[in-house]
N, C-alpha and C positions, 0 to 999 in steps of 0.2 A: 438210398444213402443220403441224398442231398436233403430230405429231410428231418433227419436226427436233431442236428439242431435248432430245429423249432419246436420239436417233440419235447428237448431238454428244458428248451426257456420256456416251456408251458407247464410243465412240471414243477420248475420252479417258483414262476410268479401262481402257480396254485397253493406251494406249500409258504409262500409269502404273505398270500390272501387274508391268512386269521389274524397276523399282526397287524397286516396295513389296517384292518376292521379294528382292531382292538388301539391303537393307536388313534385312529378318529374318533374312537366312543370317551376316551381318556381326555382328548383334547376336547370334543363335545362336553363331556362332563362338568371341567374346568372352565370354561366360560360359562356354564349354564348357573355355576356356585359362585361363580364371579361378576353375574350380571342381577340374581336373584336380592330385592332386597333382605335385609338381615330382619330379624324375627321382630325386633323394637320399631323397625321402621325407621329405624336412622340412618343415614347415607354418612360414609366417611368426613371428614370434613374438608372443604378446599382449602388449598395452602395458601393462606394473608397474599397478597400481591406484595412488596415494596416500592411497587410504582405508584405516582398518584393517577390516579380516576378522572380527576377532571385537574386544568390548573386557568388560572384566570387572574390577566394582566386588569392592574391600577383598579383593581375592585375593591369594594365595601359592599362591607355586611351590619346590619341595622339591626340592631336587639329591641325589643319594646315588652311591657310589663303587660299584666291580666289586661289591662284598662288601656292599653292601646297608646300608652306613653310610650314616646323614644325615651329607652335609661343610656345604650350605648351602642357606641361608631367605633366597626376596626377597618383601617385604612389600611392598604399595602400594592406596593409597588407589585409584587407577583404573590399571588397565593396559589396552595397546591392542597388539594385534599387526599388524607389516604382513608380508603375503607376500612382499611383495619384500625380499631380504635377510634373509628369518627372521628379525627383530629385534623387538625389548618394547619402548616407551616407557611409562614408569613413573612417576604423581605420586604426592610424599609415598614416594619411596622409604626404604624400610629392607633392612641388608643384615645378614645374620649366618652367618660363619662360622669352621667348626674342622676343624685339621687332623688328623691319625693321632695326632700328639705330643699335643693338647690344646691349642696355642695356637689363642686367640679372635681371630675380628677384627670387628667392629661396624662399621657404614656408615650413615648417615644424609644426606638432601640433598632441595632443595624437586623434583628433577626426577631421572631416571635413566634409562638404556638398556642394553639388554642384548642380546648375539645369542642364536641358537637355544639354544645347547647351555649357555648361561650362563656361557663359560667369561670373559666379559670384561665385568664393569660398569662401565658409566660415571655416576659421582656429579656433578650438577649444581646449581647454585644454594645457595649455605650448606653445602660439603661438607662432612662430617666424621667421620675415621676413626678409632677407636681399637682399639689392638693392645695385649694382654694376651696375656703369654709362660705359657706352661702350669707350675704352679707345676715347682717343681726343676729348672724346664730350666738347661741346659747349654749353651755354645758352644763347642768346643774345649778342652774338660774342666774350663771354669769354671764354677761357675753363674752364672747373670747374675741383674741387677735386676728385683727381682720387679713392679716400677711399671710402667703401662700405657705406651705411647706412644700420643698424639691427635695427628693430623694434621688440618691445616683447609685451606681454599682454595674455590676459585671453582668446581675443576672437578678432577676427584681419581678417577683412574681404578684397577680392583684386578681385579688377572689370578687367580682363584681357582684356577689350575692353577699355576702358579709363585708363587702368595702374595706377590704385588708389588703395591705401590704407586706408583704415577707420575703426574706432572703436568707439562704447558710451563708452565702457570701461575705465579704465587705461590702460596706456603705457609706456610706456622709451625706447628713440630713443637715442643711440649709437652710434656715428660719431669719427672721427680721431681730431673735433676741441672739443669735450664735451659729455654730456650725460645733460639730459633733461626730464621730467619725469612731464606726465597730463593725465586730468583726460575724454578725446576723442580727435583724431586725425583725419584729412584729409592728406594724403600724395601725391601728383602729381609726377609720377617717372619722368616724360618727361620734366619738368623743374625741379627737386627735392625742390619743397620748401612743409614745412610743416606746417599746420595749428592745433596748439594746443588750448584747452580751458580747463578749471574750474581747478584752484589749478595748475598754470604751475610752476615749480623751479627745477634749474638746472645751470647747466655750458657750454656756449656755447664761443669760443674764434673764434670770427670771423678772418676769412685769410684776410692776408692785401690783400690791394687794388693794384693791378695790372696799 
């Protein structure tokens, strides 16, 4: 009599036997489809970080051209890289650069971004640019004004491959003949002329004509 019930619970975990198997082959299955690469050979892709990768105090990064010329120096208080996008965010940005000709261009701003190859900074917070034309330059066989031009604004972007300036924002540009003050900018350092729109007014005293 005393043992019936082991007799039962052998009977049972027998008629249990085909599921617990069939339940492991399931589960087997399921990792084996889930570990197996896909037929392309392409693995899911990892999800971007938000964090940065590396960050690094009171650092500079040093750009130079085919031929081994320094063009440009980004200076910052803290910088942070994130992998996703190859991008720099930059506090206490400083920007300085010169072209083949000698013309300078100076950046300053409380925040800054930049991608991989630095070809595009973005000036944030208190932005402010100035351009200094390499002495004796020339535009179309004049010489032009040897006085800087300073641009300011909220948000003040500088393409270092085409030596442009641009903003959707406000601006006010700062010259030796006037001040000038819109509501977005394109600026061209290599001829310095500047393209304002929406709400332009200001004072510009054009230099006489040579």
């Amino acid at each position: 009599m005393s043992t019936k019930p082991w007799l039962t619970a052998l009977d049972h975990a027998r008629a249990a036997m085909p599921m617990v198997v069939l339940s492991g082959l399931a589960a087997f299955t399921w990792w084996l489809v889930q570990s197996a690469p896909s037929l392309d050979g392409a693995r899911p892709a990892a999800k971007a970080s938000s964090s940065p990768d590396y960050e690094l105090q009171k650092a500079r990064i040093e750009r130079y051209n085919p031929d081994g010329r320094l063009i440009a120096i980004l200076d910052g208080q803290t910088m942070r890289h994130y992998a996703d996008g190859d991008r720099l965010e930059i506090d206490a940005v400083q920007l300085s650069a010169r072209d083949l000709q000698g013309q300078h261009v100076q950046g300053v701003a409380r925040q800054g971004q930049a991608n991989g190859s630095q070809d595009t900074v973005l000036l944030q917070g208190g932005a402010r640019v100035v351009a200094t034309p390499a002495s004796g330059a020339a535009v179309k066989g004049q010489r032009v004004d040897q006085s800087p031009v300073v641009i300011e604004g909220e948000m003040l972007r500088f393409n270092t491959r085409e030596r442009v300036v641009s903003s959707e924002l406000p601006v006010k540009i700062t010259h030796a003949q006037g001040q000038i003050l819109g509501g977005n900018l394109r600026y061209e350092e290599g001829t310095r002329v500047g393209e304002l729109g929406n709400r332009v007014h200001g004072r510009y005293d054009a230099p006489p004509r040579r």
